[in-house]
C-alpha positions as CSV (number, residue, x, y, z in Angstrom):
1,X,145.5,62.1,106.3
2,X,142.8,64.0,104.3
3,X,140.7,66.1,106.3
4,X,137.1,65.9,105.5
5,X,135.6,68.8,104.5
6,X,131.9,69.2,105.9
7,X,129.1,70.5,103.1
8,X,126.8,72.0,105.3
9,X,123.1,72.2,104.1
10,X,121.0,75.5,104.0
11,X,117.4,74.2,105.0
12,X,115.5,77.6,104.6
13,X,115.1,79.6,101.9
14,X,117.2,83.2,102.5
15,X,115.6,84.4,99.6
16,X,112.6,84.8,100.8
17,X,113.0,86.0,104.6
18,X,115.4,88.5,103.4
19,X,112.6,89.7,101.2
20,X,109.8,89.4,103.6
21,X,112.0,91.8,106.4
22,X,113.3,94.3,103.7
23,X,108.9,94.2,102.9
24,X,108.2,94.6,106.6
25,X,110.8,97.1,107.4
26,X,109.7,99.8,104.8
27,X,105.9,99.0,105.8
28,X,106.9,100.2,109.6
29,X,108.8,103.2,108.2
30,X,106.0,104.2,105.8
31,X,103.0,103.4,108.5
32,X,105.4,105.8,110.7
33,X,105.6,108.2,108.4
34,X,102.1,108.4,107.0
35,X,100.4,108.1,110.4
36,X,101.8,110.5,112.1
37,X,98.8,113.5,111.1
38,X,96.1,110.8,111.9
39,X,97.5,109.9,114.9
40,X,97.8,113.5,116.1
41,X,94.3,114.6,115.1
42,X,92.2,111.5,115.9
43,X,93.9,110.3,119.5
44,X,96.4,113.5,120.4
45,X,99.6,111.0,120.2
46,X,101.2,110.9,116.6
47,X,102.5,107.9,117.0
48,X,99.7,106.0,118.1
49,X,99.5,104.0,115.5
50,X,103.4,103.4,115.2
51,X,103.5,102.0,118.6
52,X,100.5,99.3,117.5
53,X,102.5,98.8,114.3
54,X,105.1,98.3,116.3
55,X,103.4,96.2,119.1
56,X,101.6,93.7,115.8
57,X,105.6,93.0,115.0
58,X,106.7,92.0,118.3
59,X,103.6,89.8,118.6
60,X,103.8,87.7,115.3
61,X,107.7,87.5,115.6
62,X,106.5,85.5,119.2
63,X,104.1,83.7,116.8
64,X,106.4,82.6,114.5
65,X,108.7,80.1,116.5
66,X,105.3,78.2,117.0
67,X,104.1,78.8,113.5
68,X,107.5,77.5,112.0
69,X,107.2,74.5,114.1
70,X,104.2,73.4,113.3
71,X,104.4,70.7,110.6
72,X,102.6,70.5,107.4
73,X,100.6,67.7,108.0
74,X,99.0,69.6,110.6
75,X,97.8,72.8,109.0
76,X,96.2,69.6,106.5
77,X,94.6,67.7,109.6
78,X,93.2,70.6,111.0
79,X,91.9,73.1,108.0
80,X,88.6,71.7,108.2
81,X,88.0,72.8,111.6
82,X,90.1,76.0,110.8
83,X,87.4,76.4,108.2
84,X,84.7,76.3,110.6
85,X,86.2,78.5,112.7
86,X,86.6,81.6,110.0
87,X,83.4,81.0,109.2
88,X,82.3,81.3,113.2
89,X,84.0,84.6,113.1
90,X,82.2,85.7,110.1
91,X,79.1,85.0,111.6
92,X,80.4,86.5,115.2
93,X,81.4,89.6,113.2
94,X,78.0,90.7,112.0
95,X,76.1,90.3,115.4
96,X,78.7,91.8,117.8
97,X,81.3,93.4,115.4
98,X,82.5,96.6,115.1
99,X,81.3,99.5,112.4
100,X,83.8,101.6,110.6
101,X,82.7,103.8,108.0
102,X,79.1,101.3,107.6
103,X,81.1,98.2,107.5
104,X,81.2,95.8,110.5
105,X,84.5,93.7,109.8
106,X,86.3,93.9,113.4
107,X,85.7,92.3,116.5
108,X,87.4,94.0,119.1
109,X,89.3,92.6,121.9
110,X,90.9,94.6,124.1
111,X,94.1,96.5,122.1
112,X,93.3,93.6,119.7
113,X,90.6,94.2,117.0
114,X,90.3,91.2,115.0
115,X,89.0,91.0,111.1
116,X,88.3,87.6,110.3
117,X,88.0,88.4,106.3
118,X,91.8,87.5,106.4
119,X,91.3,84.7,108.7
120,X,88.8,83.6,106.3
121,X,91.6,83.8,103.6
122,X,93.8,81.6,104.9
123,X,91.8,79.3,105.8
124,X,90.2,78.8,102.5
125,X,93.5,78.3,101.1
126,X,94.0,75.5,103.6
127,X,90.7,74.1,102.9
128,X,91.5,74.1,99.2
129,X,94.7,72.5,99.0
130,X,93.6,70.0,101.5
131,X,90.5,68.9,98.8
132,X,92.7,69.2,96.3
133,X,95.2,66.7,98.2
134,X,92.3,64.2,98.7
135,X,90.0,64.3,95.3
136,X,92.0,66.0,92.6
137,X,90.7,63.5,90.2
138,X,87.4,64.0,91.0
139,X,87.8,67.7,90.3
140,X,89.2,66.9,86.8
141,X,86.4,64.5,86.0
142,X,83.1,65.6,87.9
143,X,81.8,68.6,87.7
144,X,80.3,68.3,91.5
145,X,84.2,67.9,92.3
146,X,84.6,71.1,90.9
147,X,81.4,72.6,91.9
148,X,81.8,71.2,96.0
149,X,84.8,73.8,96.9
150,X,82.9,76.9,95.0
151,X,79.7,76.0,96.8
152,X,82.3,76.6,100.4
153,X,83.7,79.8,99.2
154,X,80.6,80.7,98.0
155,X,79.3,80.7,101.8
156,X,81.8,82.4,102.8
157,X,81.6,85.4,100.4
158,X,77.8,85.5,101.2
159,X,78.8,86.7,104.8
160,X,81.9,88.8,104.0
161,X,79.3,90.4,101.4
162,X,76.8,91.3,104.7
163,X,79.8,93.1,106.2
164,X,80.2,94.5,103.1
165,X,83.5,93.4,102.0
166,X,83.3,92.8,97.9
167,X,87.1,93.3,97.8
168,X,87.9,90.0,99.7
169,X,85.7,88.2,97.7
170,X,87.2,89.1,94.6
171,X,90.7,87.9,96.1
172,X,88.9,84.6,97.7
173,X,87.5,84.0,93.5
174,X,90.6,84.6,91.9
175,X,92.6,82.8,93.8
176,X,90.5,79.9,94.3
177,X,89.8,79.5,90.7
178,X,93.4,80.0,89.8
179,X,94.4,77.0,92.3
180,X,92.0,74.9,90.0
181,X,93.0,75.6,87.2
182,X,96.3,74.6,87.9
183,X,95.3,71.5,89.1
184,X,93.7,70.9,85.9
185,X,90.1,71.5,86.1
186,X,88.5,71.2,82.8
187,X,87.9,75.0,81.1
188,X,84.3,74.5,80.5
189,X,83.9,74.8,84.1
190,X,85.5,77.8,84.4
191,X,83.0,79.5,81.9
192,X,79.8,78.9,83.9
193,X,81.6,79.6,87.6
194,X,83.2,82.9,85.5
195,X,79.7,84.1,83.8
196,X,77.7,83.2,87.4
197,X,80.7,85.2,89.5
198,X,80.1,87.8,87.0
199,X,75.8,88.6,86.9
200,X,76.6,88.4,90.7
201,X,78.9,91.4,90.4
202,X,76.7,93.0,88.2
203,X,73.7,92.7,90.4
204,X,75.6,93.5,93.5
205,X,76.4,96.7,91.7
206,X,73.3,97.4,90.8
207,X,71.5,96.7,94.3
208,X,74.0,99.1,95.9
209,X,74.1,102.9,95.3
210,X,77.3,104.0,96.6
211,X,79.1,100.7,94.7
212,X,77.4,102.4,91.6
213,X,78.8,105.6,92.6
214,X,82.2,104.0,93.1
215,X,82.0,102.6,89.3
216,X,81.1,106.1,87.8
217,X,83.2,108.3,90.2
218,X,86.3,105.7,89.0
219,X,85.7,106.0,84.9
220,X,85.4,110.1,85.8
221,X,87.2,111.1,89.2
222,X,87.9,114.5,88.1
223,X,83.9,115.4,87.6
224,X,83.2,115.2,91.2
225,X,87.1,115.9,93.0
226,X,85.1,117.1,96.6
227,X,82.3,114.2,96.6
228,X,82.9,110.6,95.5
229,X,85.9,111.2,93.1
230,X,87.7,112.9,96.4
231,X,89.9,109.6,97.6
232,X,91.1,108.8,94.1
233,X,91.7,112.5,92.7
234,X,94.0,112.8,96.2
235,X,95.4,109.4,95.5
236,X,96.4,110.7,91.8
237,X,97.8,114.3,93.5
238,X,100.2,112.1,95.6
239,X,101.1,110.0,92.8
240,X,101.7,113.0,90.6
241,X,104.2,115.0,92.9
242,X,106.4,112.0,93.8
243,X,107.6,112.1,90.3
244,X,110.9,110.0,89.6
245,X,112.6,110.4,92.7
246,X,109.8,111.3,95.1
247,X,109.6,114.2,97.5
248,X,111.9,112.8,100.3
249,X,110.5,110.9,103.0
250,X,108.8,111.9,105.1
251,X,108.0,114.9,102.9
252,X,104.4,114.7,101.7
253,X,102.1,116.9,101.6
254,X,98.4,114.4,100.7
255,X,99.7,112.8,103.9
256,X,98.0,115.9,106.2
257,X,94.6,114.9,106.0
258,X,93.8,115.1,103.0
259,X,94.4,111.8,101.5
260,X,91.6,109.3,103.7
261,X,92.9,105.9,104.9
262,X,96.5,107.4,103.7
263,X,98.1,104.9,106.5
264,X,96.3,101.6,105.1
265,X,94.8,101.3,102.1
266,X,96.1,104.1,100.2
267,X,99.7,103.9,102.0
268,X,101.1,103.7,98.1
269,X,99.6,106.5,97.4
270,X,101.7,108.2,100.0
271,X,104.9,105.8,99.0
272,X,104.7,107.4,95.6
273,X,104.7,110.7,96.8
274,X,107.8,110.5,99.0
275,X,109.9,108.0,97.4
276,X,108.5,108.2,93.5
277,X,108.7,106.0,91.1
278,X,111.6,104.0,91.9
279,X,110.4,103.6,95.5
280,X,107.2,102.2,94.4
281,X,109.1,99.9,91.5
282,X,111.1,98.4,94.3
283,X,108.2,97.4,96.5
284,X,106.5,96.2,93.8
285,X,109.2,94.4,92.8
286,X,109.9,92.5,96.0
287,X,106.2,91.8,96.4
288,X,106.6,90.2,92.9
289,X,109.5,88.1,94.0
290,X,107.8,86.6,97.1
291,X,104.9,85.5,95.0
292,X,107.5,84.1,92.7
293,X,109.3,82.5,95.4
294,X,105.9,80.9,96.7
295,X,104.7,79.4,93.3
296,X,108.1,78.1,92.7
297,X,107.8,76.3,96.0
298,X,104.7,75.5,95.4
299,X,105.8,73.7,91.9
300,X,108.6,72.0,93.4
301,X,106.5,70.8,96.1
302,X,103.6,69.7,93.3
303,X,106.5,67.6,91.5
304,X,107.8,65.8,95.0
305,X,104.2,64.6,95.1
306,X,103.6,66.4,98.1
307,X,100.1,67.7,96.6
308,X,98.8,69.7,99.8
309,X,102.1,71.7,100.2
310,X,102.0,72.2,96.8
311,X,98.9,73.8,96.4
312,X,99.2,75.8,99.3
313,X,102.1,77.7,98.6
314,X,100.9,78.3,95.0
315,X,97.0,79.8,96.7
316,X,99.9,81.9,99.4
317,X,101.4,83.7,95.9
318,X,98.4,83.9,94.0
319,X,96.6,85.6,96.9
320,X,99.4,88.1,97.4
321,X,99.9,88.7,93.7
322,X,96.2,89.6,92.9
323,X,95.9,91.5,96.7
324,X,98.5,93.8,95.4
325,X,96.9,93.6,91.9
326,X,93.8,95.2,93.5
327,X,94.9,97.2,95.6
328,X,97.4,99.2,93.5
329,X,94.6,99.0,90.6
330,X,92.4,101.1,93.0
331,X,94.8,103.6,94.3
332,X,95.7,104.5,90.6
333,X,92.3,104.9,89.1
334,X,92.5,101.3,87.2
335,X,90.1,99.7,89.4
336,X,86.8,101.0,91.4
337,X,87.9,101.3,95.1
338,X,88.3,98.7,97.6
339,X,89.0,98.2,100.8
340,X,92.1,96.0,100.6
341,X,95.7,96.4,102.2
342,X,98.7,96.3,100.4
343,X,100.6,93.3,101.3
344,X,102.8,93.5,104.2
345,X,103.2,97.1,103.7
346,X,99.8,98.6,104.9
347,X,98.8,99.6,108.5
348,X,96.6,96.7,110.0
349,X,97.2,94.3,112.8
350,X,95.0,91.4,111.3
351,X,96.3,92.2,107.7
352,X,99.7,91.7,108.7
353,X,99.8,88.8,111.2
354,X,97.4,86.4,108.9
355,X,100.1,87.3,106.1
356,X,103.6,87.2,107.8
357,X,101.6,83.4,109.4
358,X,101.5,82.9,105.1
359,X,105.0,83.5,105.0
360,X,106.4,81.1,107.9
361,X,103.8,77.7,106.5
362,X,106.1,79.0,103.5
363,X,108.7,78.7,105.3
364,X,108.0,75.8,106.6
365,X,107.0,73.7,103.4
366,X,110.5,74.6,102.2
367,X,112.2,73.6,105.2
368,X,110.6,70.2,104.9
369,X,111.3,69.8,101.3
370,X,114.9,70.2,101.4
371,X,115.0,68.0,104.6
372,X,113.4,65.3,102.5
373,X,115.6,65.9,99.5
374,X,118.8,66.2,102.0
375,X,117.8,63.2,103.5
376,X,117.3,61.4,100.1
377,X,121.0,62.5,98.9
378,X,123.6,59.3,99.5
379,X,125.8,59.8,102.0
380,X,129.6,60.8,102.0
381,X,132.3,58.9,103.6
């Protein structure tokens, strides 16, 4: 008698989870580590922002057996109302939110405080791949098709612009066009969207001092290192000393107050400085891979007809690749400053759960993808 041997079936991508908890695990040691002089000298308890680090992983690792549950379909049925809802919170945000540092962009409940810029992100991306599911022809051969999910995003970056929150507009644009344009939106339309999105820059530039500032204290840090050149000069200090192999961890010296927002925005910064170069090629590295990951689901999703998915996943590692894009481009002097976190990586409770959320509808669109090609494979005897 021949025994028969069983083939058993992986129906998750490794890959990528393996990737997404070697991301997650350096982001807690780093927050850890660069938090610790904050902590002490804003609340007397130096790891008081480890323990909400800490407390924002144990809640989305709930989250995720009901995230990964959920089906497709779903986050499709519902991303209109989803939609609604950001936009709710946007509104919410600027009568009752929160100010840090002149910006109102938290709502705070309880322990919690909420930012709904990244709830707004995901949600757009749902919105966007569900009107791409439903009219993609009428976005390759209208220009209203085109013009009708701009006009969306377009609201939406009004509000995030009364917080003021420029950077998340910039990752809302470029990802949303980016999603058209691989659905195959004509390039003509791209021009006028691109020249409009670009006066409006301009003039937002212009109507705004300290964004003007910003610009000219970016092209020059050096000519004003104690006034509006100070975060970027101390971001390029940091940088500087971590050299090739970095300081050690746990060894920096920008870390102690003298590098602002060295726990969030500027946590690279700080990265750099402790575990150089190679430390900051590896995260880079892995953040590249999960992009990659995400538009090659994305594409294998797009040829299995399954349009929504496909779009989906491609907006989930478009938004992370240009997040990083900015974010690193502002912490070394390539880019003007903004106030974006580095993916999976950077202190924030909102930040990290609305991307880890990205990661298991990732998750998810690959399980059901090679359950439907499992399930389409003849059976043996």
């Amino acid at each position: 008698m021949k025994k028969s041997k069983k083939k058993y079936i992986i129906l998750y991508d490794r890959l990528l989870v393996w990737l997404t908890l070697a991301l997650c695990v350096t982001g807690l040691i780093m927050v850890i580590s660069t938090s610790i002089p904050i902590g002490q000298s804003l609340y007397k308890d130096p790891f008081f922002f480890a323990k909400r680090e800490i407390f924002y992983f144990i809640l989305i690792f709930l989250l995720s057996f009901v995230f990964l549950r959920i089906p497709v379909i779903s986050w499709k049925e519902y991303s209109n109302i989803i939609l609604i809802f950001s936009v709710l919170l946007l509104i919410f945000v600027l009568l009752i939110g929160k100010s840090v540092h002149g910006s109102y962009r938290w709502i705070s409940i309880g322990i919690l405080h909420i930012q709904p810029a990244e709830i707004c992100k995901i949600s757009s991306f749902l919105y966007i791949s569900n009107y791409l599911s439903r009219k993609i022809k009428e976005v390759h051969n209208n220009f209203w098709g085109f013009f009708k999910p701009m006009g969306i995003i377009t609201i939406q970056s009004i509000l995030l612009l009364a917080e003021p929150d420029l950077g998340t507009v910039v990752v809302l644009f470029l990802t949303v066009l980016s999603v058209l344009f691989l659905s195959g939106a004509k390039i003509k339309q791209f021009f006028s969207i691109i020249l409009l999105a670009l006066l409006m820059v301009i003039f937002l530039i212009l109507i705004k001092p300290y964004r003007m500032n910003r610009i000219l204290s970016f092209w020059n840090p050096w000519k004003d290192p104690f006034g509006n050149g100070y975060q970027l000069t101390q971001s390029l200090i940091a940088l500087g000393r971590g050299h090739f192999f970095g300081q050690g961890l746990g060894n920096s010296i920008q870390k102690l107050n003298y590098l602002p927002e060295a726990h969030s925005d500027f946590i690279f910064s700080i990265i750099g400085e402790e575990l150089g170069y190679i430390g900051c090629f590896l995260i880079l590295l892995t953040i590249f891979l999960i992009s990659f990951r995400a538009m090659y689901i994305g594409q294998k999703s797009l040829e299995k007809k399954q349009i929504f998915s496909g779009f989906l996943a491609c907006s989930i590692g478009l938004w992370f690749s240009f997040q990083t894009l900015i974010n690193i481009g502002a912490v070394t002097g390539i880019l003007p400053t903004k106030g974006l976190t580095l993916p999976l990586i950077s202190y924030g409770g909102s930040s990290l759960i609305i991307n880890l959320m990205a990661i298991c509808i990732l998750l998810r669109i690959d399980f059901e993808l090679r359950l439907s090609e499992n399930q389409a494979l003849p059976k043996e005897n």
